[in-house]
Every structure is written in C-alpha cells, then in structure tokens.
DSSP file (Angstrom, degrees, kcal/mol; ACC not computed):
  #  RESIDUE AA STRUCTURE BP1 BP2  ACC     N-H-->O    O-->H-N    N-H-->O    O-->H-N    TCO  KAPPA ALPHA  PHI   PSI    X-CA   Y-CA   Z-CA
    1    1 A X              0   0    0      0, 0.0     2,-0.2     0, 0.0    38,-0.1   0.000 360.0 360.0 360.0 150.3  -62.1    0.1    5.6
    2    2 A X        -     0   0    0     36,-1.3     3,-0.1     1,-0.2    38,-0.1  -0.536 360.0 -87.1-116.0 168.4  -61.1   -3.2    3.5
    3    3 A X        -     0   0    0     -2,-0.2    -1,-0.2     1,-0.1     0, 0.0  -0.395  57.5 -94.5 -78.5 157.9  -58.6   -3.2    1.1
    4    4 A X        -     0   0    0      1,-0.1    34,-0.3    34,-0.1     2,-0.2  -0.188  31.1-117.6 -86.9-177.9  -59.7   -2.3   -2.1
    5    5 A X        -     0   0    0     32,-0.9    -1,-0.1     1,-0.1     3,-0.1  -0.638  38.7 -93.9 -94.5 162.0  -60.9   -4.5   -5.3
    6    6 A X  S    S-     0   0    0     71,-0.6    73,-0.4    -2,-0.2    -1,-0.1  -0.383  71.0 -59.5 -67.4 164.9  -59.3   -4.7   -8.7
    7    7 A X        -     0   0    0     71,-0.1    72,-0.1    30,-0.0    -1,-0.0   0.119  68.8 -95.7 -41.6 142.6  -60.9   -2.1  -11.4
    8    8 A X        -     0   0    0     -3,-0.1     2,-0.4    70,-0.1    72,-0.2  -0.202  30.9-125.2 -30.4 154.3  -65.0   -2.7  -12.1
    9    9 A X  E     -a   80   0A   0     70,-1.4    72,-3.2    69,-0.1     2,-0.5  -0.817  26.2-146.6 -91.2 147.0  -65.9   -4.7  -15.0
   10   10 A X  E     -a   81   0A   0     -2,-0.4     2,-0.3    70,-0.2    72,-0.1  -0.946  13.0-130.6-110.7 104.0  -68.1   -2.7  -17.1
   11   11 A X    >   -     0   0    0     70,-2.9     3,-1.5    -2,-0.5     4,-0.2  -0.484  54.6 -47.8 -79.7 148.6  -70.9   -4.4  -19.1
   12   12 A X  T 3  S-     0   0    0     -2,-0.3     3,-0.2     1,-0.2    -2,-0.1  -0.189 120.1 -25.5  46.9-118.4  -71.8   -4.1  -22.3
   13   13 A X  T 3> S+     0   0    0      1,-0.2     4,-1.1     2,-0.1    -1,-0.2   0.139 100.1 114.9 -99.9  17.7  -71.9    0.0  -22.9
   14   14 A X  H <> S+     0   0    0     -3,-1.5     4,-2.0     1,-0.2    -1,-0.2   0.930  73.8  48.8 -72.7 -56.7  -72.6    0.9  -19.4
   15   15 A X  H  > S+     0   0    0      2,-0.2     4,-1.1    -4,-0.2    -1,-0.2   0.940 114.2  45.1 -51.2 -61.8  -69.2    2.7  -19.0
   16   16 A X  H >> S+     0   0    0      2,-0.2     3,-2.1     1,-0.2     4,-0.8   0.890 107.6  58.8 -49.7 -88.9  -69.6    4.8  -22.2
   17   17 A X  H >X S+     0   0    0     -4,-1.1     3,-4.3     1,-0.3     4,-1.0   0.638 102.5  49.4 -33.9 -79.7  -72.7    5.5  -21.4
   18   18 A X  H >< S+     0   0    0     -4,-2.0     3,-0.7     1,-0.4    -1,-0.3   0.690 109.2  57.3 -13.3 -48.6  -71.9    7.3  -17.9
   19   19 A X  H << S+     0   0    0     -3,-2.1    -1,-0.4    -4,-1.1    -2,-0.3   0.495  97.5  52.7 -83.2  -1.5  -69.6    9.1  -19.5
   20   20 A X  H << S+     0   0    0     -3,-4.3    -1,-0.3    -4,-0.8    -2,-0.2   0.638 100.9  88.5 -73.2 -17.6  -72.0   10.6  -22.0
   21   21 A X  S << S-     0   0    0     -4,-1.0     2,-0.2    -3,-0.7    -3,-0.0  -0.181  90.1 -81.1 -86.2-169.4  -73.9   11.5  -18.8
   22   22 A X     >  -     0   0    0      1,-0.0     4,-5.1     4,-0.0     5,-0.2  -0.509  35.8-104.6-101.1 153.4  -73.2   15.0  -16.8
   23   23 A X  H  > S+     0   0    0      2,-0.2     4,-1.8    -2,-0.2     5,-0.1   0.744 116.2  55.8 -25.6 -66.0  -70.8   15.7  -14.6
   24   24 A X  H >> S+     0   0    0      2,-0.2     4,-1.5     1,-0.2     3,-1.4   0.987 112.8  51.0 -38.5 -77.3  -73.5   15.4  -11.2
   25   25 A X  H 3> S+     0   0    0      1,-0.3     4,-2.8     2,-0.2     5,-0.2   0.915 106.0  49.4 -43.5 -63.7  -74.2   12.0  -12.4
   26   26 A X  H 3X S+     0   0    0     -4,-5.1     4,-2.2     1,-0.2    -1,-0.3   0.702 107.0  53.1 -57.2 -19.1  -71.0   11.0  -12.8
   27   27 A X  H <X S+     0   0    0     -4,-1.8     4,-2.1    -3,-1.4    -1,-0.2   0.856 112.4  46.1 -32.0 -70.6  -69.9   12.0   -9.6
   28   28 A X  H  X S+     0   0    0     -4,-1.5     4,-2.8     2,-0.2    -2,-0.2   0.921 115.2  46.3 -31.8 -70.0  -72.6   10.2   -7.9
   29   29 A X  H  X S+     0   0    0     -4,-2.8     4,-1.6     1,-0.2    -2,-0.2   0.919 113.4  44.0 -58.4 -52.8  -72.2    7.5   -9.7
   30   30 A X  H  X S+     0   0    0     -4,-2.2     4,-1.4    -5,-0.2     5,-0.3   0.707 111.7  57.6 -75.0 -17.4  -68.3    7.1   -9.5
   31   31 A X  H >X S+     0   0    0     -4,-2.1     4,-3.8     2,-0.2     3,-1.0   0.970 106.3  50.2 -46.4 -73.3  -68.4    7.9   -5.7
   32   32 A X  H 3X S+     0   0    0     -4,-2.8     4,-0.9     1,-0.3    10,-0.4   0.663 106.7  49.8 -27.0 -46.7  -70.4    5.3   -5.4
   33   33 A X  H 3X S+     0   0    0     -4,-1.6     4,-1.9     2,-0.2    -1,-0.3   0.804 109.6  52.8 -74.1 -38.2  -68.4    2.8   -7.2
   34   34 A X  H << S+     0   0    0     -4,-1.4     4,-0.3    -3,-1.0    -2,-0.2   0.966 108.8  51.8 -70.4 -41.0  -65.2    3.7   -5.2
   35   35 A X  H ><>S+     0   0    0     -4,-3.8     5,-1.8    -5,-0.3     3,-0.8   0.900 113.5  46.5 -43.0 -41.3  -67.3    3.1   -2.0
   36   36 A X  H ><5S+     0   0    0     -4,-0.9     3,-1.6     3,-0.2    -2,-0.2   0.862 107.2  49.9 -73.2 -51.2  -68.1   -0.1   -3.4
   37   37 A X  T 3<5S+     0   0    0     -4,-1.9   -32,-0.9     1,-0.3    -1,-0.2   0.244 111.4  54.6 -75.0  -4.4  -64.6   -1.1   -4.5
   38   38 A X  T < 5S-     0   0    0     -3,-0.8   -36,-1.3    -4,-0.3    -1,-0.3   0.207 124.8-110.9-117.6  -8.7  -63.7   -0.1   -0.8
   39   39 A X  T < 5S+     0   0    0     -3,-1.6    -3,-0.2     1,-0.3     2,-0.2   0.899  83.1 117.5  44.9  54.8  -66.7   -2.7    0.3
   40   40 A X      < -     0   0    0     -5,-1.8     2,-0.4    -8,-0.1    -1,-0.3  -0.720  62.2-129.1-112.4 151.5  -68.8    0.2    1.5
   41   41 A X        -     0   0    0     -2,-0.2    -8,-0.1     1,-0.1    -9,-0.0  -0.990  24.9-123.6-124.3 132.4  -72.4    1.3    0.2
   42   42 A X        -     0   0    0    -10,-0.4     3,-0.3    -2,-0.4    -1,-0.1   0.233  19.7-114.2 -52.1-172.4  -72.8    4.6   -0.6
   43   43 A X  S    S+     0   0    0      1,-0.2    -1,-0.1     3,-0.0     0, 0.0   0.677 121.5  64.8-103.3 -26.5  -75.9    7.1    1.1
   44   44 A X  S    S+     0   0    0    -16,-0.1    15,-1.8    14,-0.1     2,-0.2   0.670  97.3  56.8 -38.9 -38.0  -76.7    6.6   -2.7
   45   45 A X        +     0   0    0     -3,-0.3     2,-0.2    13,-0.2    13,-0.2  -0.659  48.1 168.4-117.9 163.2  -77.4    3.2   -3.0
   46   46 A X        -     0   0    0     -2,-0.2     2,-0.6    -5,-0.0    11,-0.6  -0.941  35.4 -88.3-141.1 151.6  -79.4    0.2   -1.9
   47   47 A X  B     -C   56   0B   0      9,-0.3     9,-0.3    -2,-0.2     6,-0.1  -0.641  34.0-119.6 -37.7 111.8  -80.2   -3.1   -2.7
   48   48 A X        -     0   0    0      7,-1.9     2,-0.2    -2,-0.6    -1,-0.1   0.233  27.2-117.5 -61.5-177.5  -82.5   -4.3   -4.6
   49   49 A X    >   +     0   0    0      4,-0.1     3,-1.6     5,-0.0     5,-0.2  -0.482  64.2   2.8-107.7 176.6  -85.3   -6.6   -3.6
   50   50 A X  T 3  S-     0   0    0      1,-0.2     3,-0.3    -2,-0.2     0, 0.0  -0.197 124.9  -4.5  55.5-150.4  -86.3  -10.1   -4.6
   51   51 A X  T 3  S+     0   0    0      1,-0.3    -1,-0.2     2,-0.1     3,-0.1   0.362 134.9  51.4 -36.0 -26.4  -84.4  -12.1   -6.8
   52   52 A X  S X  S+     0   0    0     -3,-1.6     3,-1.5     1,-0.1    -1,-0.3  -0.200  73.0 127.8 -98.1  44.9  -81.7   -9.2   -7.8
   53   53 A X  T 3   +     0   0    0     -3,-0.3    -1,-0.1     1,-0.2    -3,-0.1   0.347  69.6  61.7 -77.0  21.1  -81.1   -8.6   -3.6
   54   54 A X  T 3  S+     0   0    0     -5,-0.2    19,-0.4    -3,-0.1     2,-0.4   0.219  91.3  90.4-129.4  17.8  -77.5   -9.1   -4.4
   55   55 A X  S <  S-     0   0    0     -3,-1.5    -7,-1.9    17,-0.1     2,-0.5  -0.977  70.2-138.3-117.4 143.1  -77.6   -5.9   -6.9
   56   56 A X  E     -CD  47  71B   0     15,-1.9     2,-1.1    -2,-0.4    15,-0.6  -0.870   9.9-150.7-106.0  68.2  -76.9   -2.8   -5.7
   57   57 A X  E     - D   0  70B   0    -11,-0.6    13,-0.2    -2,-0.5   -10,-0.1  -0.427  10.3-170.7 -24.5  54.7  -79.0   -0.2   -6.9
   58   58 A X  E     - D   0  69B   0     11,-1.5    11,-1.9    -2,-1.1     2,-0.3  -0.235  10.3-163.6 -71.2 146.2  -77.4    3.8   -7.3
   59   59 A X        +     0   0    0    -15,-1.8     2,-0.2     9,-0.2     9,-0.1  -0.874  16.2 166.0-131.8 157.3  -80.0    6.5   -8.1
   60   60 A X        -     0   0    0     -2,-0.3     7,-2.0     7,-0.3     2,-0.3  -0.888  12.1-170.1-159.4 178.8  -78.8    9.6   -9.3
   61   61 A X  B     +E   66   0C   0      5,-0.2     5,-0.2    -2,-0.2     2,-0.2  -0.982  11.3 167.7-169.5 158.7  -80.3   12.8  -11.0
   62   62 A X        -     0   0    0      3,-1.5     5,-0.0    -2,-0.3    -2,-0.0  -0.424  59.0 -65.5-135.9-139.7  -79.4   16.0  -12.7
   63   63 A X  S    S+     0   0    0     -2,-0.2     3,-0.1     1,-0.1     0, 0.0   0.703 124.2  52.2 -35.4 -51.9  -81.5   18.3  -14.6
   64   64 A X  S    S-     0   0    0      1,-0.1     2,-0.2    -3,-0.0    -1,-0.1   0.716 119.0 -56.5 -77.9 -27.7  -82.3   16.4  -17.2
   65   65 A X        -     0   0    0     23,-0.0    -3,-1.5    25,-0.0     2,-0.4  -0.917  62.8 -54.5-175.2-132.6  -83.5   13.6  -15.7
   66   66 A X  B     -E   61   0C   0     21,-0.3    21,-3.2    -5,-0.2    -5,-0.2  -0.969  45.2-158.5-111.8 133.0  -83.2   10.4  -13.0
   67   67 A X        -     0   0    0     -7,-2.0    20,-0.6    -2,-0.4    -7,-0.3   0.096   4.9-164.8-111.8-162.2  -80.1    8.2  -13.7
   68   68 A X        -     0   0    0     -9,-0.1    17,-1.6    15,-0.1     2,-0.3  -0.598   3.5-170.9-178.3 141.2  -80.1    4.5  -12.3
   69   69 A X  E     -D   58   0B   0    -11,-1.9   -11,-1.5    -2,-0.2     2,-0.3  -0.652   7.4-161.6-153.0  91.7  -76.5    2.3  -12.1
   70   70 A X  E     +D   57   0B   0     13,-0.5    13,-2.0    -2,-0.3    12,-0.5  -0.629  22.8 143.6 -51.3 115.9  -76.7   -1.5  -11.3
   71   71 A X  E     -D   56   0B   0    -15,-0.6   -15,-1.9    -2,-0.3     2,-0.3  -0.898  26.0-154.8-142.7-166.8  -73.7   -3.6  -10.0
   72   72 A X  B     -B   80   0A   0      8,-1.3     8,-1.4    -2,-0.2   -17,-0.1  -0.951  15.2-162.8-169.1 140.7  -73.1   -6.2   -7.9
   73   73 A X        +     0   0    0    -19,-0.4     6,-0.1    -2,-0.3   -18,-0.1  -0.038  69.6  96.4-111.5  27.0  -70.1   -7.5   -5.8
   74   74 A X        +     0   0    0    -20,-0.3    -1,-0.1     1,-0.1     3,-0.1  -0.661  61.7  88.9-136.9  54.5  -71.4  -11.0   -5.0
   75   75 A X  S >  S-     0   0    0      1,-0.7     3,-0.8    42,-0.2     2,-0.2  -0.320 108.4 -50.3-158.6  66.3  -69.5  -12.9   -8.1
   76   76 A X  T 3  S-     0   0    0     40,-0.4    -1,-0.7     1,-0.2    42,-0.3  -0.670 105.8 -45.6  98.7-168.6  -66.2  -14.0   -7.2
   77   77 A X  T 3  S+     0   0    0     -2,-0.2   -71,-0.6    -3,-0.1     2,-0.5  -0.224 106.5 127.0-131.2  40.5  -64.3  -11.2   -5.7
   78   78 A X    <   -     0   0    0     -3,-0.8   -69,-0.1   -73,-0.1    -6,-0.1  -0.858  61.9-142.9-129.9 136.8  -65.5   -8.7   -8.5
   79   79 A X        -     0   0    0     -2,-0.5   -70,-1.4   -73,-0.4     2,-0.5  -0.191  32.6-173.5 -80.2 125.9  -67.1   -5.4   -8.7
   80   80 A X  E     -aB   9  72A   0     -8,-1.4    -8,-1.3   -72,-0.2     2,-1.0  -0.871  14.2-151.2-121.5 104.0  -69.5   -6.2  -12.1
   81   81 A X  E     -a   10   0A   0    -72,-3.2   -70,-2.9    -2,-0.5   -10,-0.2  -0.688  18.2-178.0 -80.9 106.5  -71.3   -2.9  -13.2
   82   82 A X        +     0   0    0     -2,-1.0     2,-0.3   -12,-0.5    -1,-0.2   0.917  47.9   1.4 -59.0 -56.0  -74.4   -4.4  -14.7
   83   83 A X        -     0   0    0    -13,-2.0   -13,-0.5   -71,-0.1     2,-0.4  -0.914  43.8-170.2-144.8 138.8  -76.7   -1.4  -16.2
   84   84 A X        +     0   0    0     -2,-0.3     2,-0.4   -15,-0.2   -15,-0.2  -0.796  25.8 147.6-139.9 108.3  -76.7    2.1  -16.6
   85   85 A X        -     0   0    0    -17,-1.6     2,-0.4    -2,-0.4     3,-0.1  -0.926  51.7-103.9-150.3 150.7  -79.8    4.2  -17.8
   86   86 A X        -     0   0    0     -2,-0.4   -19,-0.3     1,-0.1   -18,-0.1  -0.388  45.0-127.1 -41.1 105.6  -81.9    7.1  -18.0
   87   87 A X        -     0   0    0    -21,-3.2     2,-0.3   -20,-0.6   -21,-0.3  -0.358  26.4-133.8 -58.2 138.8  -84.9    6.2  -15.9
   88   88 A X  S    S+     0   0    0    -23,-0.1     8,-0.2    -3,-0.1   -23,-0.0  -0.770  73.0  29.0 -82.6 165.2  -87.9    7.0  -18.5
   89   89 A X  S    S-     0   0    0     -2,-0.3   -23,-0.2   -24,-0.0     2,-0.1  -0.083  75.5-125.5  47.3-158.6  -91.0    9.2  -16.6
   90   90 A X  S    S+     0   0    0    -25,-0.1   -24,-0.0     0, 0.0    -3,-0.0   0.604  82.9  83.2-138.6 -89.9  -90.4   11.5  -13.8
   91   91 A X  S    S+     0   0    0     -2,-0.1     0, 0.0     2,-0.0     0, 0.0   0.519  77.7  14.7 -65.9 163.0  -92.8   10.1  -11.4
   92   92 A X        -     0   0    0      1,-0.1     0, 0.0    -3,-0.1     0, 0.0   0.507  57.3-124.4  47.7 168.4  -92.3    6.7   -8.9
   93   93 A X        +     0   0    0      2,-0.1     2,-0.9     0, 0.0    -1,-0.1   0.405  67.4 118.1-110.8  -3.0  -89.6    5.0   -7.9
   94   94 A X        -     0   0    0      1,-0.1     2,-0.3     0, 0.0     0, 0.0  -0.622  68.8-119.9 -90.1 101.7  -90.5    1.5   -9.0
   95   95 A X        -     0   0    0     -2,-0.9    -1,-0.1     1,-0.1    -2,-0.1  -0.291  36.4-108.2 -22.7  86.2  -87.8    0.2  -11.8
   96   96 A X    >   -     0   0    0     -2,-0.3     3,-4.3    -8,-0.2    -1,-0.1   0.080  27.4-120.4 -55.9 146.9  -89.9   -0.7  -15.0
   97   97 A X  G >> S+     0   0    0      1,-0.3     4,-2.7     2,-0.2     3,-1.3   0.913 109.0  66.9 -61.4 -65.9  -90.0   -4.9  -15.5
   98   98 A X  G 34 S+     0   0    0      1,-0.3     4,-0.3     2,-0.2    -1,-0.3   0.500 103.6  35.3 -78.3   8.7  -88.5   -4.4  -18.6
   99   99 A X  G <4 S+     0   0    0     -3,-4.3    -1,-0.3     2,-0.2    -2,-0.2  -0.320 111.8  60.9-130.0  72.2  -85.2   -3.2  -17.5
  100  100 A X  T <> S+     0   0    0     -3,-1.3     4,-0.7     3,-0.1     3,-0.5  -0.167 106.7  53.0-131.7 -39.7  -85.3   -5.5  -14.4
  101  101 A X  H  X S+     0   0    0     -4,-2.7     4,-2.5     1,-0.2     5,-0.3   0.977 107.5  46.7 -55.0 -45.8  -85.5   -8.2  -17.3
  102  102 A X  H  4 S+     0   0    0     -5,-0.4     4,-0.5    -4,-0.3    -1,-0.2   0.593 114.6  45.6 -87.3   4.1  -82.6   -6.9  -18.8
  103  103 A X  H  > S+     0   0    0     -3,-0.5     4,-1.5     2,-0.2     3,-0.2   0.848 113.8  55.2 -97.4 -78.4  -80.4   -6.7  -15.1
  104  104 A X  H >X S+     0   0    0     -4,-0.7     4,-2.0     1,-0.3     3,-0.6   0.477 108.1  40.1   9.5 -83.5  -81.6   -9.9  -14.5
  105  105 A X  H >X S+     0   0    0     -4,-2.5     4,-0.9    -5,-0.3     3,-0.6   0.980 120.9  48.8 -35.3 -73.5  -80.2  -11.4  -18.0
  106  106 A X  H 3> S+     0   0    0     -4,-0.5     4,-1.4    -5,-0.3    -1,-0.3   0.816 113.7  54.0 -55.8 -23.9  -76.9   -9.3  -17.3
  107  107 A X  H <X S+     0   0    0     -4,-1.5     4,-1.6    -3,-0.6    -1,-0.3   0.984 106.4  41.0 -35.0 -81.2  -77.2  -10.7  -14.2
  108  108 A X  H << S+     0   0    0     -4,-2.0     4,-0.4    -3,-0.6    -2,-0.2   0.729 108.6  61.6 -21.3 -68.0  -77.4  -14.0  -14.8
  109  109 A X  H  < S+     0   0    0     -4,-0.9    -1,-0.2     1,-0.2    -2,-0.1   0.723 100.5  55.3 -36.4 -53.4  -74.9  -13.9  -17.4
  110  110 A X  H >X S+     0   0    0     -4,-1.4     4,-2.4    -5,-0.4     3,-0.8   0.789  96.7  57.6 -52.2 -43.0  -72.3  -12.7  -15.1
  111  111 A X  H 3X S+     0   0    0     -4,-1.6     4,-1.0     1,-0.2    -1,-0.2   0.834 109.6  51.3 -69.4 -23.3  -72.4  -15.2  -12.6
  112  112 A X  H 34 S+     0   0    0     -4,-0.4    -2,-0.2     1,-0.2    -1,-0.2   0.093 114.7  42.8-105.4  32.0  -71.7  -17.6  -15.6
  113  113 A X  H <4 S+     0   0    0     -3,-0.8    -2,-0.2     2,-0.1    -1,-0.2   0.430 119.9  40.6 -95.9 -47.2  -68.9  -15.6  -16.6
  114  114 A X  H  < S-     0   0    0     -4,-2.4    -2,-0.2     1,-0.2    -3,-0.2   0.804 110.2 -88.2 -88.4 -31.9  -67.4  -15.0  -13.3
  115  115 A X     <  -     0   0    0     -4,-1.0    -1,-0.2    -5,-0.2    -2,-0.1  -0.161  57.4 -69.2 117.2 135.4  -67.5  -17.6  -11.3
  116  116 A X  S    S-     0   0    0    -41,-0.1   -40,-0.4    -2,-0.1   -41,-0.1  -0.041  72.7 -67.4 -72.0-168.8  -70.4  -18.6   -8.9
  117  117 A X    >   -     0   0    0      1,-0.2     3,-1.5   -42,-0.2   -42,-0.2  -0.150  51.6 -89.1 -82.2 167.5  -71.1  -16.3   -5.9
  118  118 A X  T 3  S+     0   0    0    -42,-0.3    -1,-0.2     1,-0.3   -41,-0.0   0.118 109.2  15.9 -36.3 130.2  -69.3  -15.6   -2.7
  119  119 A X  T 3         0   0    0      1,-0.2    -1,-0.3     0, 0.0    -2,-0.1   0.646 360.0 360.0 101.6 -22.4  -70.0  -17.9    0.1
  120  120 A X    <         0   0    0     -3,-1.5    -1,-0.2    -4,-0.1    -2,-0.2   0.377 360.0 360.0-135.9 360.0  -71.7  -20.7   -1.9
C-alpha cells in the first residue's frame, strides 16, 4: 500500500448528492474512494472503456435503485470525483451517452483545471 493522496476534489454537486443517498451507497461509494486515495481499486470499480479509460467507474445499489460514481486519478497527483447519479431503468449495464457526455465534459474540464495527466 502507497501513501495516501490529499482529500478528493468533488465536482460540481457530486458530494452533496452522495450524501443525500443511503447509507449502502455511501459505504460503497466511500470505501471505494479510500481504496482509491490509497492507489487501489476497489472489487467495486472498473475502468471505463474508450476515451474515458482513465475514469474509474463505481457501481453501487440499494433498494431504490443502481447508483454510479465517476473519478479519476490520472490528473496531476489528484483524486477528482467527476459524477454521481442515479442510473435511470433497471435493466443493462451500458452507461446512457448522455451522461457519458456529461463525464466527458467534467472530464475534460478537469484536466484543464488540474494540470495535464500523469506520465505525459
């Protein structure tokens, strides 16, 4: 285990929003982020594919529905928690384009906030 990184930045509402979610979620979710912050991936998370493969994708779920928590640790030597939302439908797993637009953007943004990425 690597020494750890300084607190997440939290975009936009993404924090508040977790914490409106339930308890199970947040759990999930804030495991996940301490794994992260540890440079570990949780049994939670993956990578995404394509063009976001340097976001980190946490799925989570309660009753109420499927939970979904984008960050990415490939900007500079900081944990950036992109997105948080309520998946909408029950069924698939495939991340609807329009909030793959909107990690994208937050993406984007970040890297030209932060500093470009590790490595490059």
């Amino acid at each position: 285990m690597t020494g750890s990184m300084d607190q997440p930045v939290w975009l936009y509402s993404t924090l508040e929003d977790l914490r409106a979610s339930s308890a199970e979620v947040r759990d999930t979710m804030g495991g996940a982020i301490r794994a992260a912050q540890f440079g570990e991936m949780s049994d939670d998370a993956e990578p995404m594919k394509g063009d976001l493969r340097e976001v980190v994708e946490i799925r989570a779920h309660d009753r109420d529905g499927i939970y979904r928590m984008m960050y990415t640790t490939k900007i500079g030597d900081v944990l950036i928690v992109l997105d948080f939302f309520k998946k909408k439908g029950v069924a698939g797993g495939a991340t609807p384009k329009v909030d793959l637009d909107r990690i994208r953007q937050r993406y984007k943004k970040a890297k030209e906030q932060y500093g470009t990425s590790k490595g490059r």
